[in-house]
mmCIF file of the C-alpha atoms, coordinates in Angstrom:
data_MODEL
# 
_entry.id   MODEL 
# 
loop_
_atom_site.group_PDB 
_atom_site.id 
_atom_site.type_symbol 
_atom_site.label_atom_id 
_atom_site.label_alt_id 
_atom_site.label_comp_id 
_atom_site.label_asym_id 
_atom_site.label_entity_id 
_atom_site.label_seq_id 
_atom_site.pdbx_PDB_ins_code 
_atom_site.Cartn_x 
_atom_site.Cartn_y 
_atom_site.Cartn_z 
_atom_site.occupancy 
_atom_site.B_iso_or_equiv 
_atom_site.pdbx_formal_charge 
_atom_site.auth_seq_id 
_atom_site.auth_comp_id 
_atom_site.auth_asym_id 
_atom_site.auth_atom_id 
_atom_site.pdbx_PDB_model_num 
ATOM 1   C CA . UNK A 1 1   ? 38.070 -86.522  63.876 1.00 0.00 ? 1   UNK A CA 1 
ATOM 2   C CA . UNK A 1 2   ? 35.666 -88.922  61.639 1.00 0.00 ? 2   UNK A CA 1 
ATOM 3   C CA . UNK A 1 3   ? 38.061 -91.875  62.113 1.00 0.00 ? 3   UNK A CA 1 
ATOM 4   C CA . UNK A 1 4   ? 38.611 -90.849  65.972 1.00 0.00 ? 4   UNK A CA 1 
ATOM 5   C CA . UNK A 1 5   ? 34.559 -91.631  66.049 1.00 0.00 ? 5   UNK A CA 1 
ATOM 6   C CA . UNK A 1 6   ? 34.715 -94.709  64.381 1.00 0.00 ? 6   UNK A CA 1 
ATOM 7   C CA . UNK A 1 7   ? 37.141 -96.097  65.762 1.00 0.00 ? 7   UNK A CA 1 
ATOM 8   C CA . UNK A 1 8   ? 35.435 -95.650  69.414 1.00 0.00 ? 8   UNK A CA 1 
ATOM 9   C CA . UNK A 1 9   ? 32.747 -96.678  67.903 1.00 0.00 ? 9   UNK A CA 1 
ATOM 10  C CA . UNK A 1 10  ? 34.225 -100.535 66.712 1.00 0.00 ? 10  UNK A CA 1 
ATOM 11  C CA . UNK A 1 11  ? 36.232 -100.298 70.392 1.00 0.00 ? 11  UNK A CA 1 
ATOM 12  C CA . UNK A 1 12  ? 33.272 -99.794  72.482 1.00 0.00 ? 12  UNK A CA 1 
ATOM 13  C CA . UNK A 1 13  ? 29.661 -100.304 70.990 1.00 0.00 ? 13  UNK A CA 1 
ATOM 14  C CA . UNK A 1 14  ? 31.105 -103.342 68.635 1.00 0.00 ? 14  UNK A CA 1 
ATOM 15  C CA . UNK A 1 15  ? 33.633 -104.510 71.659 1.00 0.00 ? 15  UNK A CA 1 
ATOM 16  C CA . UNK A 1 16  ? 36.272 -105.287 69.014 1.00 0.00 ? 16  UNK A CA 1 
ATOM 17  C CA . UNK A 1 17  ? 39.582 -105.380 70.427 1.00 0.00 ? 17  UNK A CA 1 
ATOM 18  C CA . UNK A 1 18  ? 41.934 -104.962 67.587 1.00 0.00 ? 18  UNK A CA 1 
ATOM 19  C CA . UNK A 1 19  ? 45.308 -103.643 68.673 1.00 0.00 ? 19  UNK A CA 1 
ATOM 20  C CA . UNK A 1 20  ? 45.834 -101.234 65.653 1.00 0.00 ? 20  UNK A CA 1 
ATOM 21  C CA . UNK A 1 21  ? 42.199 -99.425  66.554 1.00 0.00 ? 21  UNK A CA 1 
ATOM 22  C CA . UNK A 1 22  ? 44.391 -98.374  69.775 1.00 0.00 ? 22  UNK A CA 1 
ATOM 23  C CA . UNK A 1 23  ? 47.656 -97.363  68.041 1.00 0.00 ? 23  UNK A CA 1 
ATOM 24  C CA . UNK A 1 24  ? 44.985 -95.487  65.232 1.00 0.00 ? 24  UNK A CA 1 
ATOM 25  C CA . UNK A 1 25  ? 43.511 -93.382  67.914 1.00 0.00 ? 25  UNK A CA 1 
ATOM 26  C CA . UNK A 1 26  ? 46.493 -91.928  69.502 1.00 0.00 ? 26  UNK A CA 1 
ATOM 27  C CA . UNK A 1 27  ? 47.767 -91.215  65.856 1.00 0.00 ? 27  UNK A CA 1 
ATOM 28  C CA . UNK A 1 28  ? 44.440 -89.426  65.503 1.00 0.00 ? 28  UNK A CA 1 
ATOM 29  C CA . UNK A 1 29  ? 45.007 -87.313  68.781 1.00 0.00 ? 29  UNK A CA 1 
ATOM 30  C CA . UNK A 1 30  ? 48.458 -86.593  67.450 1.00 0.00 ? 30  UNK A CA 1 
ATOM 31  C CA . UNK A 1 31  ? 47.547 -85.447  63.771 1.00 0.00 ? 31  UNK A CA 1 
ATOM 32  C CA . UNK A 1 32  ? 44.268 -83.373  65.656 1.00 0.00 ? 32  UNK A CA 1 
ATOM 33  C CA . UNK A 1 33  ? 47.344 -81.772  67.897 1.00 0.00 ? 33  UNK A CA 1 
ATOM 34  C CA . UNK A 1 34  ? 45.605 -83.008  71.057 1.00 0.00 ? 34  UNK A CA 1 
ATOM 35  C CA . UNK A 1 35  ? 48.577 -84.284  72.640 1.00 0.00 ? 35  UNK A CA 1 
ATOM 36  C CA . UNK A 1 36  ? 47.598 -84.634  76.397 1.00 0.00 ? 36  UNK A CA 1 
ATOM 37  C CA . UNK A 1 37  ? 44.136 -85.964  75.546 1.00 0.00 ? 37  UNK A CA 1 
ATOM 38  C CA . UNK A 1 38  ? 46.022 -89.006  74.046 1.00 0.00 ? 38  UNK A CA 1 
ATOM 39  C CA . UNK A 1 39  ? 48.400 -89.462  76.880 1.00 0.00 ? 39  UNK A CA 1 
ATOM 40  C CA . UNK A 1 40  ? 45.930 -89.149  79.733 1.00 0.00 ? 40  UNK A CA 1 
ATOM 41  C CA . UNK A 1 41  ? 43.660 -91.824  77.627 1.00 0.00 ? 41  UNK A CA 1 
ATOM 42  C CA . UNK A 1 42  ? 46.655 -93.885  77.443 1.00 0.00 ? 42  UNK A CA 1 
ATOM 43  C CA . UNK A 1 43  ? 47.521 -93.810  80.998 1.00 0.00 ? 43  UNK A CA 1 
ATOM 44  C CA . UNK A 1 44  ? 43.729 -94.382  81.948 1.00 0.00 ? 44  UNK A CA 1 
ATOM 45  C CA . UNK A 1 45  ? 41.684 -96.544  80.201 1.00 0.00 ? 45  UNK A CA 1 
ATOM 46  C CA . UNK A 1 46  ? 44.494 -98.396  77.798 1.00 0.00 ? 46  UNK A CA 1 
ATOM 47  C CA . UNK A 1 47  ? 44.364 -102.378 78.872 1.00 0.00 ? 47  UNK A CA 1 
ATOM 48  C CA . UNK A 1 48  ? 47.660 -103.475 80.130 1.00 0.00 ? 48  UNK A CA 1 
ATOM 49  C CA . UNK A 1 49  ? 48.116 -105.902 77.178 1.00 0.00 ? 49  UNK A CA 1 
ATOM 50  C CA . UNK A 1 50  ? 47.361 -103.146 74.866 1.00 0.00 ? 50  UNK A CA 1 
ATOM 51  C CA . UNK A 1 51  ? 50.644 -100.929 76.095 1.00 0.00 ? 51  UNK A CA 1 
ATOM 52  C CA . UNK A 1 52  ? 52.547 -103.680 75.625 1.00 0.00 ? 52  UNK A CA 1 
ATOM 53  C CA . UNK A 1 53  ? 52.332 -103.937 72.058 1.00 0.00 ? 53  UNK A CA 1 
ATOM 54  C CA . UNK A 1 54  ? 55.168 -101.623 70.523 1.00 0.00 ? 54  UNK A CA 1 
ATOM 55  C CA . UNK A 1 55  ? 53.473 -100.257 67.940 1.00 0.00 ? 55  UNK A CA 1 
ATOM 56  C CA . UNK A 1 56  ? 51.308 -98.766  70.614 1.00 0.00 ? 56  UNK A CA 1 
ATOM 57  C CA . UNK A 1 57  ? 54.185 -97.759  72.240 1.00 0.00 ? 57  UNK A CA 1 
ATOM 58  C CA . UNK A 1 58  ? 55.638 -95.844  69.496 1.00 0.00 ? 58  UNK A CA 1 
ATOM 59  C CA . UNK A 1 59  ? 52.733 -93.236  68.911 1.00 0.00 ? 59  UNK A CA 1 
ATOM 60  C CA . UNK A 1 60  ? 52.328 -93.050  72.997 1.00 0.00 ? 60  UNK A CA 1 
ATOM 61  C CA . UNK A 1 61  ? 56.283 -91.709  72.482 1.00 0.00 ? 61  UNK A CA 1 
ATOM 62  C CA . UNK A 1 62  ? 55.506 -89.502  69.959 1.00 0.00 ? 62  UNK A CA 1 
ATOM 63  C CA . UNK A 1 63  ? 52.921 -88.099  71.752 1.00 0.00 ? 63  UNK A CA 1 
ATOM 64  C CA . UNK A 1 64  ? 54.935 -87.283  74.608 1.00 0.00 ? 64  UNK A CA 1 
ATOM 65  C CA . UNK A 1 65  ? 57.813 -85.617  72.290 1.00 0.00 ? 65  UNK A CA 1 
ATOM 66  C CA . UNK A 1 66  ? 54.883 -83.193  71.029 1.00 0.00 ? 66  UNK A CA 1 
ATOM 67  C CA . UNK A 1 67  ? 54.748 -82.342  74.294 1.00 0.00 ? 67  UNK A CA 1 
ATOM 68  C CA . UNK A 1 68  ? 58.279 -81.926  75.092 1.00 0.00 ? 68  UNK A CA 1 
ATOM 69  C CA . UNK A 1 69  ? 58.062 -84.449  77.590 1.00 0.00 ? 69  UNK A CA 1 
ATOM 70  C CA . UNK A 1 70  ? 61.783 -85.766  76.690 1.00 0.00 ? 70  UNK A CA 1 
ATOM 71  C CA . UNK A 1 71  ? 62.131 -88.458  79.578 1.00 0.00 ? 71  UNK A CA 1 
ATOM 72  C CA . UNK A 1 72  ? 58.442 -89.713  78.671 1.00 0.00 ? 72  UNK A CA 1 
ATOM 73  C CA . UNK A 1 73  ? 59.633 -90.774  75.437 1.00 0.00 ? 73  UNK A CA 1 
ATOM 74  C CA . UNK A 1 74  ? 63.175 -92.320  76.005 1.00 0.00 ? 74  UNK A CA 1 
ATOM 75  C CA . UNK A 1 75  ? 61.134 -94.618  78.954 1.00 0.00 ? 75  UNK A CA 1 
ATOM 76  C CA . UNK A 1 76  ? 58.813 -95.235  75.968 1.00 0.00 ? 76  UNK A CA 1 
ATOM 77  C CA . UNK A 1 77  ? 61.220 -96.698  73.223 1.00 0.00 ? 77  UNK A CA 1 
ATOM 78  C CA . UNK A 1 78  ? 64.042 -98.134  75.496 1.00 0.00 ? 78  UNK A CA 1 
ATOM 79  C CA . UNK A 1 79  ? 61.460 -100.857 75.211 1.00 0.00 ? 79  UNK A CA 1 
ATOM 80  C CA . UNK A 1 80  ? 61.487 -100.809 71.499 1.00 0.00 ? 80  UNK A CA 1 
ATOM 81  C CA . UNK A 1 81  ? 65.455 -100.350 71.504 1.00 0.00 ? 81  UNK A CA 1 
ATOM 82  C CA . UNK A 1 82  ? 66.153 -103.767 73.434 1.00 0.00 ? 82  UNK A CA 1 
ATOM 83  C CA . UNK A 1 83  ? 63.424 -105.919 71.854 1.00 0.00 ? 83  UNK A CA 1 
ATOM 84  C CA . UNK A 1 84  ? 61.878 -105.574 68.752 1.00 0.00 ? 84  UNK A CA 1 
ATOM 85  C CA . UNK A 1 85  ? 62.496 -107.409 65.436 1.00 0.00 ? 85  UNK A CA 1 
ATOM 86  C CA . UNK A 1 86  ? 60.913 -105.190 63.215 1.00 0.00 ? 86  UNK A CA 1 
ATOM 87  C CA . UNK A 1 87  ? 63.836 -103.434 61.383 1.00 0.00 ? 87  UNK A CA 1 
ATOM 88  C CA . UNK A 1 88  ? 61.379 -100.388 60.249 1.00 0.00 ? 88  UNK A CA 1 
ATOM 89  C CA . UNK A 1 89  ? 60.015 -100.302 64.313 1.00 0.00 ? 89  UNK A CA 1 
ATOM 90  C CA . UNK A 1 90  ? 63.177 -100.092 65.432 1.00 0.00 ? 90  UNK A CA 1 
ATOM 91  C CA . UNK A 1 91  ? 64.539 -97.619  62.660 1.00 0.00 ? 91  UNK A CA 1 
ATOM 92  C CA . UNK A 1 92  ? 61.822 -95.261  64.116 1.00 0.00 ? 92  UNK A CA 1 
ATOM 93  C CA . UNK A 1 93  ? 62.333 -95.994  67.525 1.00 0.00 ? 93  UNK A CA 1 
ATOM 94  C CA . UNK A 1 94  ? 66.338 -95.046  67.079 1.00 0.00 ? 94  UNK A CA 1 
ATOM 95  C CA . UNK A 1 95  ? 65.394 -91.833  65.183 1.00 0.00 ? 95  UNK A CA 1 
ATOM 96  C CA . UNK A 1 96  ? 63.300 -90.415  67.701 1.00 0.00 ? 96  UNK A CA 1 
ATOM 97  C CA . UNK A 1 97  ? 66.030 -91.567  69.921 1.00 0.00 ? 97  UNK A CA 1 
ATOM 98  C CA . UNK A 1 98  ? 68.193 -89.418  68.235 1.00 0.00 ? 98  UNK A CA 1 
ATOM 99  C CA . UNK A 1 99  ? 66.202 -86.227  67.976 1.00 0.00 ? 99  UNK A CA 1 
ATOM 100 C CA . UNK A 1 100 ? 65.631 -86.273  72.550 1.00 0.00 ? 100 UNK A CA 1 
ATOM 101 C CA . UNK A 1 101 ? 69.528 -86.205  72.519 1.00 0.00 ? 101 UNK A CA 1 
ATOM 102 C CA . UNK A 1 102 ? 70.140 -83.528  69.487 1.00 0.00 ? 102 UNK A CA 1 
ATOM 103 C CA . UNK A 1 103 ? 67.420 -81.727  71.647 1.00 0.00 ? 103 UNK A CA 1 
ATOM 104 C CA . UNK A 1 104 ? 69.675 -81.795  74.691 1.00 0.00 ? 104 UNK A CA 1 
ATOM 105 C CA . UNK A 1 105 ? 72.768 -80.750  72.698 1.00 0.00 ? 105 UNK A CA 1 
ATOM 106 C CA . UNK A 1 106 ? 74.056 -84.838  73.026 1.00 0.00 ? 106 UNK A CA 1 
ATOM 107 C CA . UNK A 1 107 ? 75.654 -84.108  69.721 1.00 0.00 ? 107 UNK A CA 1 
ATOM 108 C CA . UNK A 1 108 ? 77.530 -87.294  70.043 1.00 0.00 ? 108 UNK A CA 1 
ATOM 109 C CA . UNK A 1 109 ? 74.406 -89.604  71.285 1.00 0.00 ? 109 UNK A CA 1 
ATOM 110 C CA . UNK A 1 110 ? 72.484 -88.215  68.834 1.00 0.00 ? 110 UNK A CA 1 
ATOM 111 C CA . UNK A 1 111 ? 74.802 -88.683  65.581 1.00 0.00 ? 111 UNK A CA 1 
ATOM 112 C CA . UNK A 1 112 ? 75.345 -92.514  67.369 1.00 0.00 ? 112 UNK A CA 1 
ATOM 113 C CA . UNK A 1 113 ? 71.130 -93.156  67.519 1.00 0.00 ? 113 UNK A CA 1 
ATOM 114 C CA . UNK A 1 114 ? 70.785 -92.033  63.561 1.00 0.00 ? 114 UNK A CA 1 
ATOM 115 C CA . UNK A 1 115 ? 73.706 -94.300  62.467 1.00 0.00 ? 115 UNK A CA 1 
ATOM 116 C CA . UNK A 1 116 ? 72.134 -97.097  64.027 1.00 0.00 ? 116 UNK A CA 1 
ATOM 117 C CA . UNK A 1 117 ? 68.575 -95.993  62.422 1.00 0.00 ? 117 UNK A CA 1 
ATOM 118 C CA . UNK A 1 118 ? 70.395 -95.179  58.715 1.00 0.00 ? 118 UNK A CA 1 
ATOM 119 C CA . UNK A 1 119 ? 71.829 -99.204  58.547 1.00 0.00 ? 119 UNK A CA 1 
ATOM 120 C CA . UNK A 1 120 ? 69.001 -100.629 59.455 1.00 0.00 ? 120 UNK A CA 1 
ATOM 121 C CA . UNK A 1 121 ? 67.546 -99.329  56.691 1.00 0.00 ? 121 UNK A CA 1 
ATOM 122 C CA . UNK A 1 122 ? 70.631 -99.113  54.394 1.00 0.00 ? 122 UNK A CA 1 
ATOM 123 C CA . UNK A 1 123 ? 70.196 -95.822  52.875 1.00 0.00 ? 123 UNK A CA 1 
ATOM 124 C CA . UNK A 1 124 ? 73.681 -93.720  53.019 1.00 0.00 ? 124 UNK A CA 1 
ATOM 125 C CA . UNK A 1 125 ? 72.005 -91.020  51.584 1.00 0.00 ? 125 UNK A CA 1 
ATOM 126 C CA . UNK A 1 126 ? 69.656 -90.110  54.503 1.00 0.00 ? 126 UNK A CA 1 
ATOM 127 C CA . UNK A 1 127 ? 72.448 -90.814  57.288 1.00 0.00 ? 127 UNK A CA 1 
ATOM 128 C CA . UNK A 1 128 ? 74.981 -88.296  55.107 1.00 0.00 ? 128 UNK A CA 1 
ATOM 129 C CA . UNK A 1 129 ? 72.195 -85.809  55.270 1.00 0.00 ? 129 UNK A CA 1 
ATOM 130 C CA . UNK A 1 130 ? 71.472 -85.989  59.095 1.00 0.00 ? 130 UNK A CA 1 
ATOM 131 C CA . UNK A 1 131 ? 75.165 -85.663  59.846 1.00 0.00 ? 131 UNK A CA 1 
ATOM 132 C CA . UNK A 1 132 ? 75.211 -82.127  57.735 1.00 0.00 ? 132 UNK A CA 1 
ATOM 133 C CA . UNK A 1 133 ? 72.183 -81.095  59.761 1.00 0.00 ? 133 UNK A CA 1 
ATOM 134 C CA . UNK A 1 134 ? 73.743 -82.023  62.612 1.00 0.00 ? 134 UNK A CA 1 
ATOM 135 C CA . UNK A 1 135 ? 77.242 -80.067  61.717 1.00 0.00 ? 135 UNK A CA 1 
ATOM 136 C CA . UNK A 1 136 ? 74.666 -77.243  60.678 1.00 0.00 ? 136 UNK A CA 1 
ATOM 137 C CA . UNK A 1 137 ? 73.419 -77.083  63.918 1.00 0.00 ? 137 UNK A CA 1 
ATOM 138 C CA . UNK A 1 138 ? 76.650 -77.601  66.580 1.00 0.00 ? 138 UNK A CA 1 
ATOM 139 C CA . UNK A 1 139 ? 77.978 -74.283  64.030 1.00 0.00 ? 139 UNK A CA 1 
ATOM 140 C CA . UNK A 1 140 ? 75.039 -72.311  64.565 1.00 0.00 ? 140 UNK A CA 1 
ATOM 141 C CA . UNK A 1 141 ? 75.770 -68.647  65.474 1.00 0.00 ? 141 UNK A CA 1 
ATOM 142 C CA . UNK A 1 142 ? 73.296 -67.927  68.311 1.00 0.00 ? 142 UNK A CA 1 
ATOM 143 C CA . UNK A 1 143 ? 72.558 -64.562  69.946 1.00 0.00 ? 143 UNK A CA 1 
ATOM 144 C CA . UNK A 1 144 ? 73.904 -63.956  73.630 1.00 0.00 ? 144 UNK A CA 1 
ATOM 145 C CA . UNK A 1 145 ? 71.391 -62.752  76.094 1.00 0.00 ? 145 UNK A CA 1 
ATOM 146 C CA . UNK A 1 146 ? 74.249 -60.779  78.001 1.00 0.00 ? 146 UNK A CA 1 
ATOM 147 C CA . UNK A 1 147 ? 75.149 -58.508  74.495 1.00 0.00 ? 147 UNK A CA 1 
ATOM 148 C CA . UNK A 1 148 ? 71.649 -58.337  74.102 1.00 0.00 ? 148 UNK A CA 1 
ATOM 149 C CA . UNK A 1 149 ? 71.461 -56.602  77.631 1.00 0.00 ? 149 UNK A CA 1 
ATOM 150 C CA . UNK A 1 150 ? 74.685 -54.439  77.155 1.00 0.00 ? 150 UNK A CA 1 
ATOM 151 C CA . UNK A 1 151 ? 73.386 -53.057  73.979 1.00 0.00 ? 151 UNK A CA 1 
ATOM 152 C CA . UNK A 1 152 ? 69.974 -52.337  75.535 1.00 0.00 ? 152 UNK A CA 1 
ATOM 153 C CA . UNK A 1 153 ? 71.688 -49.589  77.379 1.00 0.00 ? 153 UNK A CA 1 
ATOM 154 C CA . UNK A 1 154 ? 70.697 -47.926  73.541 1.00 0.00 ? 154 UNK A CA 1 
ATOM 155 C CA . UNK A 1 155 ? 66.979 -48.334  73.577 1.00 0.00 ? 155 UNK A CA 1 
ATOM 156 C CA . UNK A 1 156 ? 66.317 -50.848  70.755 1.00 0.00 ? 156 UNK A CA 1 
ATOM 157 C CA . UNK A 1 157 ? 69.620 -52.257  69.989 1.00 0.00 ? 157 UNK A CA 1 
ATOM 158 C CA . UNK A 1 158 ? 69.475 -54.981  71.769 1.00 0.00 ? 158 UNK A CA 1 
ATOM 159 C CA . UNK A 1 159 ? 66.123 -55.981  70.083 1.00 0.00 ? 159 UNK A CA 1 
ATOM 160 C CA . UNK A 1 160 ? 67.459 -55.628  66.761 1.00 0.00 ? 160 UNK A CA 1 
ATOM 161 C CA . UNK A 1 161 ? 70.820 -57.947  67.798 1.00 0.00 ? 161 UNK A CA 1 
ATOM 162 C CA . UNK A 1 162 ? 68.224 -60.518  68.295 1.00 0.00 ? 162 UNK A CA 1 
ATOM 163 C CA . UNK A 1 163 ? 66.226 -59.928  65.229 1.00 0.00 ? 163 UNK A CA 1 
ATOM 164 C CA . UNK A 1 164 ? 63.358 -58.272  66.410 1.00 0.00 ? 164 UNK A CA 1 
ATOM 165 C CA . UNK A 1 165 ? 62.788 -55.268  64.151 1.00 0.00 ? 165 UNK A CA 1 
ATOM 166 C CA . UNK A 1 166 ? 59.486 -54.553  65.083 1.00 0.00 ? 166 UNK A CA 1 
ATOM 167 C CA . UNK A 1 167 ? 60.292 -54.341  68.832 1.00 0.00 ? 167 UNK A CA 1 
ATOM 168 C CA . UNK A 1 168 ? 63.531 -52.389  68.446 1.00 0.00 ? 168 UNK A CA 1 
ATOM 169 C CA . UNK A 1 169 ? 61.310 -49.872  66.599 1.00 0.00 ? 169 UNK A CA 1 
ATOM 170 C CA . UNK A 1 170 ? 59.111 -49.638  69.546 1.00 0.00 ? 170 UNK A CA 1 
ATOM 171 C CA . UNK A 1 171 ? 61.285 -49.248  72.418 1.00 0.00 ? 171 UNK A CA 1 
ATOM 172 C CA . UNK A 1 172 ? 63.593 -46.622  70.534 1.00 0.00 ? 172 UNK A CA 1 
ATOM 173 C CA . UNK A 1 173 ? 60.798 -44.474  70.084 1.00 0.00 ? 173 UNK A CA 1 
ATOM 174 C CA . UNK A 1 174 ? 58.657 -44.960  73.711 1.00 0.00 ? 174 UNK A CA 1 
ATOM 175 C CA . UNK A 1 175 ? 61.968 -44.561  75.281 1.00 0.00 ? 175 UNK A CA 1 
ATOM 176 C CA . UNK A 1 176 ? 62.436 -41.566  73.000 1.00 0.00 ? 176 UNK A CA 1 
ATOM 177 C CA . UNK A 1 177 ? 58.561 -40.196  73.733 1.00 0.00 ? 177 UNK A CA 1 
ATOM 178 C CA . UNK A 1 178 ? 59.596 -40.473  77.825 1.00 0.00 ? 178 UNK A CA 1 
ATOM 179 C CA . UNK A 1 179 ? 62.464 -39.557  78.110 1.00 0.00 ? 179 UNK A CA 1 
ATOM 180 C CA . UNK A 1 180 ? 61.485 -35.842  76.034 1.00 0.00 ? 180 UNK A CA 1 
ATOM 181 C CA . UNK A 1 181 ? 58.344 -35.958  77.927 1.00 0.00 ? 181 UNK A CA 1 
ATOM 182 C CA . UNK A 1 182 ? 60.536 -36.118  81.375 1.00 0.00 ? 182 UNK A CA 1 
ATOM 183 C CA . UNK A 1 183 ? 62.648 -33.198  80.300 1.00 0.00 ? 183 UNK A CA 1 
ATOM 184 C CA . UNK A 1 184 ? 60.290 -30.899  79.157 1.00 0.00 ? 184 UNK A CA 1 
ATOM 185 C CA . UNK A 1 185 ? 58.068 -31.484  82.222 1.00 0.00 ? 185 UNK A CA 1 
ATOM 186 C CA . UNK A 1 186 ? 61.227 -30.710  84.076 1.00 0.00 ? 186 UNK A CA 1 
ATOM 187 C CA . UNK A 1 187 ? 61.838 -27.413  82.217 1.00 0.00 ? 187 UNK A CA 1 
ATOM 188 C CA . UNK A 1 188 ? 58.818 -26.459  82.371 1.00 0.00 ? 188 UNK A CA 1 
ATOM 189 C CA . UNK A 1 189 ? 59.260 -27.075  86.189 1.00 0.00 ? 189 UNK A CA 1 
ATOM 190 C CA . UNK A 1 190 ? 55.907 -29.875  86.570 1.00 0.00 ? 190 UNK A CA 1 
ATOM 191 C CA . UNK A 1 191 ? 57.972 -31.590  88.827 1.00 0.00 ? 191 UNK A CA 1 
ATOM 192 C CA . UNK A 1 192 ? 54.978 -33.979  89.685 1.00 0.00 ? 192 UNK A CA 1 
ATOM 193 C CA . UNK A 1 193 ? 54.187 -34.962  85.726 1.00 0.00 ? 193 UNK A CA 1 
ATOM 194 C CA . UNK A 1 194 ? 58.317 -35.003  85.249 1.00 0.00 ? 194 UNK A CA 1 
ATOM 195 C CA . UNK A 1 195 ? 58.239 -37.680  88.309 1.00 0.00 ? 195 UNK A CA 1 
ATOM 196 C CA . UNK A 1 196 ? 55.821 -39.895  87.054 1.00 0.00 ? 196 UNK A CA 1 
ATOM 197 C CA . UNK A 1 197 ? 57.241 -39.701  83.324 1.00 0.00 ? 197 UNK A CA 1 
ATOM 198 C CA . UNK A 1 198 ? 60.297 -40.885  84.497 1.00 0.00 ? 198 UNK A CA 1 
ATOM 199 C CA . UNK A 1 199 ? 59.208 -43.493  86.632 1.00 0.00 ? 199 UNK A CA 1 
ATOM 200 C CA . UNK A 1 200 ? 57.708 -44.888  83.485 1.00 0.00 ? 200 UNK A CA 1 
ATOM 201 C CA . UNK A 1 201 ? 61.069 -44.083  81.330 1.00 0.00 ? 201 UNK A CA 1 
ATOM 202 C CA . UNK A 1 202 ? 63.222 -45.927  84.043 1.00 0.00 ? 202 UNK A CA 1 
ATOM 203 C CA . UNK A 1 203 ? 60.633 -49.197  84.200 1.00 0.00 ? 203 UNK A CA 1 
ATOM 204 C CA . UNK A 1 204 ? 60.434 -48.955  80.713 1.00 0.00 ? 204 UNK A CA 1 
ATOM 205 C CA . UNK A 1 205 ? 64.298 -49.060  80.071 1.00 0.00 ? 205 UNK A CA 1 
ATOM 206 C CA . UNK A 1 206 ? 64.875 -51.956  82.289 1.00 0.00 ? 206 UNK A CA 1 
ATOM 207 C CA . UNK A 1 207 ? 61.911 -53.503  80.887 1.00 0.00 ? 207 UNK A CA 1 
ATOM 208 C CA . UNK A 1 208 ? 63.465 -53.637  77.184 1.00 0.00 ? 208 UNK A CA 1 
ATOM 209 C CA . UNK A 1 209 ? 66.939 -54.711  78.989 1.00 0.00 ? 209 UNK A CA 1 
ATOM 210 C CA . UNK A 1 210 ? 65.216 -58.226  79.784 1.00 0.00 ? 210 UNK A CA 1 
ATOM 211 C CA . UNK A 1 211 ? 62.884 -57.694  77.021 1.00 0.00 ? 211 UNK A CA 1 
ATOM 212 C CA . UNK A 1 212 ? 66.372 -58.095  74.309 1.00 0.00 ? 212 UNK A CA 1 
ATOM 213 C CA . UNK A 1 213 ? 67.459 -61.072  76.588 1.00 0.00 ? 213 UNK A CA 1 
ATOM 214 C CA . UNK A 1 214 ? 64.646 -62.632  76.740 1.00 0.00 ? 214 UNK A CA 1 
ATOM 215 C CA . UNK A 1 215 ? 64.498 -62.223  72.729 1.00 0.00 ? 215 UNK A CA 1 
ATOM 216 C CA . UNK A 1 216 ? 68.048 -63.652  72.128 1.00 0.00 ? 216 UNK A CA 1 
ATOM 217 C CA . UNK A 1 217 ? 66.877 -66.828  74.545 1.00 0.00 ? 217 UNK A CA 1 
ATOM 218 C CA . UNK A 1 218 ? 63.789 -67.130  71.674 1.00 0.00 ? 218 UNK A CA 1 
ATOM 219 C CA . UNK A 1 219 ? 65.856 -66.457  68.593 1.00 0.00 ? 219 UNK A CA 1 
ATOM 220 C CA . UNK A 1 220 ? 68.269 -69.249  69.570 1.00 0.00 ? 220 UNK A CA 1 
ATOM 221 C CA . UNK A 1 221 ? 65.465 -71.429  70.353 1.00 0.00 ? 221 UNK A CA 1 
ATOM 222 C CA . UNK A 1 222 ? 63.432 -71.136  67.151 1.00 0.00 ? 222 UNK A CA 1 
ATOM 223 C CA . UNK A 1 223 ? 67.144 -71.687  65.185 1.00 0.00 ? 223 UNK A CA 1 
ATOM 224 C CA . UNK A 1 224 ? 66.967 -74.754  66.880 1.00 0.00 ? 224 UNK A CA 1 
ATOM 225 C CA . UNK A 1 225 ? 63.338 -75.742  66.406 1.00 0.00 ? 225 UNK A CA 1 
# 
């Protein structure tokens, strides 16, 4: 945040146009996690000839990877990719590359883009461990929302197919609580209490049927991550 300061400070009371102060500040936004402040400043008050400069380019596509913005930053290095000379640029520029398409399961795209990054540097070792993260991740074993559902039909076994202990506790024993709670009202022949109980018990239910799913969906997801 002190360096943000100063550096609007030298850009704006000082008037000094230095084309690293630029690529420094959206760094800063980056490392102070304020993505879309960086972008929209970008976008809006960054001088043409600034965004030209591929350094500048390089943090504006970083920024827009933090926000999952995956087409932002492949329009931001194709630049990079077809006309740079810096071999460490251009290392980066192929890396990040790489990670959009591992993103989108481009297994294939994304092995090709950290090749390309490991020669220019000429370090083996790094390229030989990206390609056993990347066979790590195509042989994943994710969780499928649809088992997740079936087993549901037991309250809490679907949340505890996709790892959520906590919630499987939970739903066994609410759908437990309702579902005694329904019966005894019905024994005990409060038809009115034993309707709304099992209104609740039936929403309930269905509610930790999509609940599961929806907790396989995040389980896969933060494997990826």
């Amino acid at each position: 945040q002190a360096a943000l300061l100063e550096m609007e400070r030298l850009l704006f009371v000082q008037q000094l146009q230095d084309l690293y102060l630029y690529s420094y500040k959206l760094l800063c936004y980056r490392g102070l996690k304020e993505y879309e402040k960086g972008i929209y400043e970008y976008e809006t008050t960054f001088p043409a000839s600034v965004k030209d400069n591929n350094d500048i380019r390089m943090q504006f596509a970083l920024l827009n990877y933090c926000v999952d913005n995956m087409e932002g930053t492949i329009g931001s290095i194709e630049p990079i990719l077809n006309d740079t000379g810096d071999s460490l640029l251009l290392n980066k520029a192929h890396v990040l590359k790489g990670l959009v398409q591992l993103k989108e399961n481009n297994w294939i795209g994304g092995e090709e883009s950290l090749t390309i990054a490991s020669r220019l540097l000429d370090n083996p070792m790094i390229h030989d461990k990206n390609m056993h993260l990347i066979m790590q991740m195509k042989n994943q074993r994710k969780k499928n929302p649809t088992t997740a559902r079936l087993l549901s039909l037991i309250p809490g076994a679907g949340y505890l197919y996709a790892n959520h202990k906590g919630s499987a506790l939970v739903a066994f024993f609410m759908n437990s609580l309702l579902a005694y709670s329904t019966y005894t009202s019905i024994k005990s022949k409060n038809y009115g209490l034993a309707g709304l109980c099992g209104f609740l018990s039936l929403s309930f239910y269905i509610g930790n049927i999509n609940g599961a799913a929806r907790s396989a969906i995040r389980y896969n997801e933060k494997l990826k991550n």
